[in-house]
C-alpha atoms as one frame of an Amber mdcrd trajectory, in Angstrom:
protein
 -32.216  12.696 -29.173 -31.964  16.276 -30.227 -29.241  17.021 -32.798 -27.372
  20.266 -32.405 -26.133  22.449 -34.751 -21.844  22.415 -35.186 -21.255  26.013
 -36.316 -17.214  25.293 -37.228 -18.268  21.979 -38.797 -21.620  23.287 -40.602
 -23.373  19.940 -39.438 -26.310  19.008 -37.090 -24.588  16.031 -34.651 -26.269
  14.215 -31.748 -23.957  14.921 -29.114 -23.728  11.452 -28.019 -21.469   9.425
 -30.197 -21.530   5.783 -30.706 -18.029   4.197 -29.924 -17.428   1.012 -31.562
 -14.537  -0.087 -29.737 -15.858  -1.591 -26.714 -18.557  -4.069 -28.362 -18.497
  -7.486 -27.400 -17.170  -9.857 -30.016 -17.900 -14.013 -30.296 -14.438 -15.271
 -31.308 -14.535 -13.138 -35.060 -18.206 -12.491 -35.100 -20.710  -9.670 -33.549
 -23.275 -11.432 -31.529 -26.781 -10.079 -32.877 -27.193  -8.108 -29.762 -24.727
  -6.139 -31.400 -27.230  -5.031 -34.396 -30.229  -4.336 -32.210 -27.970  -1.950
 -29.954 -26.825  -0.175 -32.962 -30.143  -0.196 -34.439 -31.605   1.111 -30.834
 -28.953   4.355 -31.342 -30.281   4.964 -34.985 -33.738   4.905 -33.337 -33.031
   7.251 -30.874 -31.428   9.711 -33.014 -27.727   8.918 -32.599 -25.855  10.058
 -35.997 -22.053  10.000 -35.276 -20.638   6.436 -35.097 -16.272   6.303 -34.115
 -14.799   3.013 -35.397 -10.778   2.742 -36.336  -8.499   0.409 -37.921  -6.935
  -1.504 -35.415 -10.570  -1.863 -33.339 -11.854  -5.479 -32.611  -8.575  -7.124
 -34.228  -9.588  -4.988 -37.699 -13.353  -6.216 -37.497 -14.720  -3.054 -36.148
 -14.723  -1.384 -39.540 -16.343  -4.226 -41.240 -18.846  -3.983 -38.779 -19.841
  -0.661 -39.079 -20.446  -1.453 -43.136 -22.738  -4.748 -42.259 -25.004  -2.912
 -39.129 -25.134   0.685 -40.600 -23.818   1.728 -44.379 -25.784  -1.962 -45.882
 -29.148  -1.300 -43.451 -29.327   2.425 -43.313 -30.059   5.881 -45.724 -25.922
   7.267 -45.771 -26.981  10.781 -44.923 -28.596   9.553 -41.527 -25.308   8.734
 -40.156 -21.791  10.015 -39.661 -18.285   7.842 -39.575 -15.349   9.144 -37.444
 -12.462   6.720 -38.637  -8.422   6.716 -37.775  -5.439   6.225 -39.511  -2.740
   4.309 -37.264   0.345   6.652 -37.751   2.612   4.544 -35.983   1.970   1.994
 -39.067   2.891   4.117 -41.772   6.858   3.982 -42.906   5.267   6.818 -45.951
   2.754   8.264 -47.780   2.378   4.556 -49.449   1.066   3.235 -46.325  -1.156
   5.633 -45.856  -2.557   4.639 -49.477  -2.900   1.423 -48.703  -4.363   1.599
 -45.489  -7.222   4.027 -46.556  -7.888   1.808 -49.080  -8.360  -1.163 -47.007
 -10.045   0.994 -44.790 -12.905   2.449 -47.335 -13.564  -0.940 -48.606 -14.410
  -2.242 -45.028 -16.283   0.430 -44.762 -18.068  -0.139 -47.956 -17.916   3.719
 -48.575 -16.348   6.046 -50.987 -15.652   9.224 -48.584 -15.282   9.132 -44.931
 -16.763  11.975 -43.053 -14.874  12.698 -39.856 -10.876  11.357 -40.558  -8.488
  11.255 -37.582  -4.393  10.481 -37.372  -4.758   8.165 -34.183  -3.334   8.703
 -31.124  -1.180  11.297 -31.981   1.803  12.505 -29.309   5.430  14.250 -29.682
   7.185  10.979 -31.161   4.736   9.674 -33.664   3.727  13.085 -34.956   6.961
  13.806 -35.425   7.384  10.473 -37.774   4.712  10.807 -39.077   4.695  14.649
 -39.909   8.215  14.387 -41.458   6.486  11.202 -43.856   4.108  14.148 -45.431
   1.223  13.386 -43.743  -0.538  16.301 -44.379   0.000  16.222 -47.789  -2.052
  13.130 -47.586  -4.946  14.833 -45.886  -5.108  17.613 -48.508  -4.857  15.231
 -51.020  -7.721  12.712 -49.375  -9.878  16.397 -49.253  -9.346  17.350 -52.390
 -10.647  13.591 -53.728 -13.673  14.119 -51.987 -12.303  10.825 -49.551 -12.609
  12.501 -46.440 -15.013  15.620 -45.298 -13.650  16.660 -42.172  -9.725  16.332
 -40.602  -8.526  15.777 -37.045  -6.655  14.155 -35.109  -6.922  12.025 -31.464
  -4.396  13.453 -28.971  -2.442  11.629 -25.827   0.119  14.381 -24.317   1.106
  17.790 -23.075  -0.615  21.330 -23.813   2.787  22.394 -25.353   2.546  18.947
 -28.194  -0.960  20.271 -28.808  -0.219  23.404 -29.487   2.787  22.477 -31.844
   0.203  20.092 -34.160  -2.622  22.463 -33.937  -0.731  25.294 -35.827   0.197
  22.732 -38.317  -2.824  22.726 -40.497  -5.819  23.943 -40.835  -7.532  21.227
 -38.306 -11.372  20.841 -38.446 -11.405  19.333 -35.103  -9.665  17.475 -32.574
 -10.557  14.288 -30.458  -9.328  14.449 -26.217  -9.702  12.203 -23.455 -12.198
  13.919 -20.798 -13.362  12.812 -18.257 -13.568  14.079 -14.407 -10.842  12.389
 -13.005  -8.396  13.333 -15.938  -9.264  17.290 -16.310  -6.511  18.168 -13.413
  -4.749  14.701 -13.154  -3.249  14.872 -16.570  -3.130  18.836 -17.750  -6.722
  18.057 -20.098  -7.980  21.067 -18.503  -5.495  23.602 -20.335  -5.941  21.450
 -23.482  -9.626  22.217 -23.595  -9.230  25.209 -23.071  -7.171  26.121 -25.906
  -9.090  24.563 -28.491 -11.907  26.663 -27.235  -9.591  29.600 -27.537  -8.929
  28.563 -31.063 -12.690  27.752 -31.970 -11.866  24.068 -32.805 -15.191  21.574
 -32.018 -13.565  19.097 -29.340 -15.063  15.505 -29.931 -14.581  14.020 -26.639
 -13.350   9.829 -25.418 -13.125   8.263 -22.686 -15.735  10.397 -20.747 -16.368
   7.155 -18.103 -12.310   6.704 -17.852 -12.751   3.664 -20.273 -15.397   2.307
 -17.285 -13.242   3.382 -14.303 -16.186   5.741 -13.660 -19.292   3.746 -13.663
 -17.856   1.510 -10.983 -16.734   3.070  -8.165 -15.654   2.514  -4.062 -18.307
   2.507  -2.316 -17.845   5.347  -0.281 -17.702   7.073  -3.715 -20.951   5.946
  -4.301 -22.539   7.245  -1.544 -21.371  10.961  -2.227 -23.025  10.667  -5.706
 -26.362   9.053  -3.964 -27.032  12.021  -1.324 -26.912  14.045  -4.151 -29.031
  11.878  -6.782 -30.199   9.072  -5.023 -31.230   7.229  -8.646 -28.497   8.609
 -10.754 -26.387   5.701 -11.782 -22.273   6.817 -11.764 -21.581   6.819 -15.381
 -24.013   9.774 -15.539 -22.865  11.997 -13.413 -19.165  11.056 -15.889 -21.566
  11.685 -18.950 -23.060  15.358 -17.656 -20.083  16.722 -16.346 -18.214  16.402
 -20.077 -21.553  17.409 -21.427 -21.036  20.765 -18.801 -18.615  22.036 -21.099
 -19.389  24.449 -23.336 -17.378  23.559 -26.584 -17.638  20.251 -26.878 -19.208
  19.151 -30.512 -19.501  14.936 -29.318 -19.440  12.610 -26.340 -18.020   9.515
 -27.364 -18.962   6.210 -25.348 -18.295   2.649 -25.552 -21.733   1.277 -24.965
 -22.361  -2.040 -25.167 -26.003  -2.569 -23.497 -29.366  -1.266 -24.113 -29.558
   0.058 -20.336 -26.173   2.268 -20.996 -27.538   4.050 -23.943 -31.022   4.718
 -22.473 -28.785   6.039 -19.293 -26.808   8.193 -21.918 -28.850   9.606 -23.690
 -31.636  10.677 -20.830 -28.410  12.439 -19.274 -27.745  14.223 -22.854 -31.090
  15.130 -23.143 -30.981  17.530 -20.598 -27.604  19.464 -21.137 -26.895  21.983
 -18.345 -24.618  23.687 -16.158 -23.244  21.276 -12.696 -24.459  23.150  -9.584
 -22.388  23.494  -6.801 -23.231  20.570  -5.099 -22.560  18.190  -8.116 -19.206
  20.164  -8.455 -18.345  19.439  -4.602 -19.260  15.953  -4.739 -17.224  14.998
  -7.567 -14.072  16.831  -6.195 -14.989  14.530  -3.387 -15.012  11.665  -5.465
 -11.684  12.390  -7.165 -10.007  12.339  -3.916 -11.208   9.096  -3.016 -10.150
   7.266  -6.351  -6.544   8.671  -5.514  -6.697   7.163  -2.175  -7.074   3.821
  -3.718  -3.565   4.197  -5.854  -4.777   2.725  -9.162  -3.376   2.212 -12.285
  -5.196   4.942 -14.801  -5.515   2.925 -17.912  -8.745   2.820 -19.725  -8.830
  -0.375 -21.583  -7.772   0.799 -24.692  -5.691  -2.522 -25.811  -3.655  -0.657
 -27.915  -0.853  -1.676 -25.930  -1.843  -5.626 -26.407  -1.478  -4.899 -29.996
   2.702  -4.446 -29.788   3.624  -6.985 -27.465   5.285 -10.217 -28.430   5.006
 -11.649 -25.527   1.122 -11.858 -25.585   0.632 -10.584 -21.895  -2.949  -9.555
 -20.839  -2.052  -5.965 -19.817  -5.456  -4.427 -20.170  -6.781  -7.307 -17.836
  -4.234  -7.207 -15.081  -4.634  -3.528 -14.806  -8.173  -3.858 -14.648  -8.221
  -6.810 -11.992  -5.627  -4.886 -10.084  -7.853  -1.686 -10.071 -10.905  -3.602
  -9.198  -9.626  -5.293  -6.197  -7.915  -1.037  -5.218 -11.662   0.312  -6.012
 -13.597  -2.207  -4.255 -11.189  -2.629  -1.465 -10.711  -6.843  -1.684  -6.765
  -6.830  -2.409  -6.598  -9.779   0.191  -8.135 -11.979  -2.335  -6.273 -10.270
  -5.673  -3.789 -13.123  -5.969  -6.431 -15.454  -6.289  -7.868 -13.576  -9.296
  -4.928 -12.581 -10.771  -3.527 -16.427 -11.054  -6.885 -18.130 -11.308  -8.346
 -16.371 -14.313  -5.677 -15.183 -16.317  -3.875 -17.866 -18.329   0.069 -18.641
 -17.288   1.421 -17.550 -20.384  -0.495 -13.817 -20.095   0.432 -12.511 -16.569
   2.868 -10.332 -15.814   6.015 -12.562 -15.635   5.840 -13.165 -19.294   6.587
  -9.678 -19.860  10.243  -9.641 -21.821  10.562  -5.924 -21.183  10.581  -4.569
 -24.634   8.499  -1.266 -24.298   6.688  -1.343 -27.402   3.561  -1.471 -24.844
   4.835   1.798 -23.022   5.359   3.154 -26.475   1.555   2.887 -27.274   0.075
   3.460 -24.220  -2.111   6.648 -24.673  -2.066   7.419 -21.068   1.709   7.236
 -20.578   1.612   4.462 -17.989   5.287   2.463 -17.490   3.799  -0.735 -18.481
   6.281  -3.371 -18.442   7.245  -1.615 -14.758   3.463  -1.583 -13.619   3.090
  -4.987 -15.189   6.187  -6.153 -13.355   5.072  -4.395  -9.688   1.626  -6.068
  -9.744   2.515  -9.359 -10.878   5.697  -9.807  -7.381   2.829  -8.224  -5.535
   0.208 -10.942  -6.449   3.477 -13.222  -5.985   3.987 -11.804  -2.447   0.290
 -12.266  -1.425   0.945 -15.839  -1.540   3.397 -15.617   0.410   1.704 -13.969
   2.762   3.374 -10.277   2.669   1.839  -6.897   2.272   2.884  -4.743  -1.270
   6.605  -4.143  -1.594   7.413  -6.615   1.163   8.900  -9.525  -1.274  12.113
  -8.029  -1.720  12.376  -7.974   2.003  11.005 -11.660   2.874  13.627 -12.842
   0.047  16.490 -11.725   1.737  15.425 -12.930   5.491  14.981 -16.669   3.827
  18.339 -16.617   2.314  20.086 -19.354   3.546  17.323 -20.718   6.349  15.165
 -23.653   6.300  12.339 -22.727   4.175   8.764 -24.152   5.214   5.340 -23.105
   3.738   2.074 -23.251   5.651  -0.599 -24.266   3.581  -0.017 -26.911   0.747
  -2.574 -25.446  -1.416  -2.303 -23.710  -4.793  -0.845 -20.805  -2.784   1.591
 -22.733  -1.650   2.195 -24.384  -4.930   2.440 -20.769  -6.512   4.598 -19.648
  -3.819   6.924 -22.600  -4.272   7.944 -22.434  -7.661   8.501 -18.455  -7.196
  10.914 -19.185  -4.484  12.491 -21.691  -6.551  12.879 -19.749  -9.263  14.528
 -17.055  -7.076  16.962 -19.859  -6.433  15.607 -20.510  -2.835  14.545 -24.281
  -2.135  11.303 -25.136   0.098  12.242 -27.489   2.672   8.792 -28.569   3.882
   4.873 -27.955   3.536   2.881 -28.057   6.415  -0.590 -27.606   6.724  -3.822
 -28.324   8.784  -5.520 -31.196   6.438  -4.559 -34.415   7.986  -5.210 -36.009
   4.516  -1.967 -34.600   3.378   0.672 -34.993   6.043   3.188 -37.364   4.601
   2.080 -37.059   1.410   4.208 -34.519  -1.004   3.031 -31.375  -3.002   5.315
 -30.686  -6.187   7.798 -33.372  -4.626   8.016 -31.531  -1.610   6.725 -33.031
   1.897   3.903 -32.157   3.558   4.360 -32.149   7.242   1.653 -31.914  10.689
   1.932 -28.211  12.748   3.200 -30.808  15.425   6.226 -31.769  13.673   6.512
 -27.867  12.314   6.746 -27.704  15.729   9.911 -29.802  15.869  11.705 -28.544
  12.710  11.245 -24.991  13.750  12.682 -26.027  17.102  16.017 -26.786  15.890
  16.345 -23.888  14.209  17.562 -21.547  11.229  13.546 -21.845   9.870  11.912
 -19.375   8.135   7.906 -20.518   8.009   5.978 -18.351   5.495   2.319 -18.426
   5.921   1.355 -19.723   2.322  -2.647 -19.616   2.669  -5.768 -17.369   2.190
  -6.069 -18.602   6.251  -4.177 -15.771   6.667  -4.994 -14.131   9.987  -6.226
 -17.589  11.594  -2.726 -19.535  10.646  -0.837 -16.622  12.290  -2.982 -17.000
  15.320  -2.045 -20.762  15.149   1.242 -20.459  14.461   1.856 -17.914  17.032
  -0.026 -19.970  20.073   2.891 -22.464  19.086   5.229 -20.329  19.686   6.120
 -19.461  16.200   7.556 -16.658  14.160   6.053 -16.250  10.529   9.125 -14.513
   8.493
């Protein structure tokens, strides 16, 4: 692809930028597929490459050294690399950490150096530890060629950092659905005002924007019927005038070739591109998700070992594609026990990292009683009110499934006791689930008759067992 000239920077870049982050890993390994997509990017002209220390549990760096610095000329390629911040107690750390970092690297000088995720708390810290002492001092070494910094919060934090030094860029989340959502627009804007090249991540939402509802879809396809999503993500960040890099997480051949046709052709939206994505926009906040991107930073903090990044992502996909009858399903039946939600201990260090200021451990807490309360058969924010009606009633679940099973032990552990399971499988009546009896509807039937019941519908038979159960004469709590 063609390279274009960085006047502030005095280099030629591509302006598609190869993020490491988001390749696939085997356990500790890169699968080979790995090589031949990075080798595909050198082919096709791609020179900046964005790697950090924390990436891939610390492998991404070491990567970068095995498919590029061992295999390639060093002046056909660029490395963007971070410093954590929130890891470094003084200038010591910082040492260290470069250290470690150059020798996974396998290089003496890194070109483009960032402090990572930077916003009001950890700057603070970290500005107050002499950081930029440490960046004049890396310059002056000849360690690193260019400085900058990755930035998660308001226009006034930005402006407070930038006037700190003497910045030779600066790396923002862009992307469509951010630019009004959270302020980015007035961000851009003043590093144009200040002539500072804007590198720019997260331009698909960390993949919330190459997979979208399908009435999304369609607005996109009457305007470019063979235009996949994630392009129209890529061109509208490439519609801006100051931005030096695109940074995306590719991890197939198809992506990049998708890329980089949509970079090859830099231009101006039209109207109709404009309207359609303003269209867009409103339809992804009409499906009330959670805006993380995938990051994992926050998996990185928590002692508790919870799968937020995967959660949020199931939760969003069942929002975007409109199938949150079935999310309780997904939720329990592919994420392990001891990485949903209710092994969250509340500590915040999540929150604490999250770039995109999401309450996590509330979020996490929310969607995990909601999955909870789809077994049960309520609606979002209706388990709070089902507790209290089967407070002191008979309690008796329809449907002796794994629902039901799942639904038990939550009301157990809410200190509620399940009286009976009922359900329509004659193989099971009289037989017990969990130690708990499994009666016929008939002699449901019976039990509710005397009274004091509360029957919760404990089934993905949803709508039919309601039917059933209210043919019999039956009230579902």
């Amino acid at each position: 692809m063609e390279k274009r000239y960085i006047r502030q920077l005095g280099m030629e870049l591509s302006p598609l930028g190869f993020g490491i982050m988001r390749l696939p890993m085997n356990g500790e390994t890169f699968p080979g597929e790995v090589y031949d997509l990075i080798d595909l990017a050198m082919e096709e002209g791609v020179n900046y490459y964005d790697t950090a220390y924390l990436y891939q549990k610390g492998k991404s760096e070491a990567l970068v050294r095995e498919a590029l610095v061992k295999r390639y000329d060093r002046g056909r390629f660029y490395i963007a690399d971070k410093l954590p911040v929130w890891e470094c107690k003084s200038q010591e750390d910082m040492e260290r950490i470069f250290r470690i970092q150059q020798e996974r690297l396998g290089v003496e000088q890194i070109d483009f150096y960032l402090l990572h995720g930077l916003y009001r708390d950890v700057w603070e810290a970290v500005h107050e530890k002499g950081v930029l002492d440490f960046l004049n001092r890396k310059k002056r070494e000849g360690k690193i060629r260019k400085a900058g910094f990755s930035f998660h919060d308001t226009i006034e934090v930005l402006k407070n950092i930038e006037q700190a030094y003497e910045w030779d860029f600066v790396q923002l989340q862009i992307n469509y659905y951010d630019w009004e959502a959270i302020h980015v627009k007035e961000c851009y804007e003043y590093l144009e005002e200040r002539d500072i090249p804007c590198m720019v991540m997260e331009p698909v939402g960390g993949g919330r924007l190459s997979s979208l509802p399908e009435e999304a879809e369609r607005v996109l396809k009457e305007v470019h019927p063979d235009r996949s999503a994630a392009s129209w993500a890529i061109q509208y960040v490439a519609s801006l005038p100051d931005v030096a890099v695109i940074l995306s997480g590719m991890n197939s051949g198809e992506q990049l070739r998708d890329n980089i046709a949509r970079l090859s052709e830099i231009r101006e939206m039209t109207e109709a591109e404009k309207g359609a994505i303003k269209k867009v926009v409103r339809i992804i906040d009409s499906c009330q998700t959670v805006p993380c991107t995938g990051c994992g930073y926050c998996v990185d903090g928590c002692p508790a070992g919870v799968d937020i990044p995967q959660i949020f992502k199931r939760y969003n996909d069942s929002r975007l594609f409109e199938n949150m009858a079935a999310f309780d399903a997904d939720y329990f039946m592919f994420l392990p026990e001891k990485r949903r939600g209710d092994a969250c201990i509340q500590c915040g260090r999540c929150a604490a990292r999250c770039p995109q200021k999401i309450k996590v451990p509330e979020e996490i807490g929310r969607i995990h009683r909601y999955a909870v309360g789809l077994s049960l058969g309520v609606e979002e924010g209706g388990l709070d009110g089902l507790l209290e009606r089967c407070r002191g009633k008979k309690i008796i679940c329809f449907g002796a499934g794994l629902r039901g099973i799942r639904g038990k032990a939550f009301l157990e552990g809410e200190g509620l006791e399940v009286a009976y399971f009922c359900d329509n499988d004659k193989a099971k009546w009289g037989a017990e689930a969990e130690g708990t009896e499994v009666v016929s509807p008939e002699k449901l039937g019976e039990i509710y008759a005397g009274g004091d019941v509360c029957v919760l519908v404990t089934s993905m038979y949803q709508r039919e067992i309601r039917e059933q159960l209210k043919s019999m004469g039956i009230d579902v709590c």
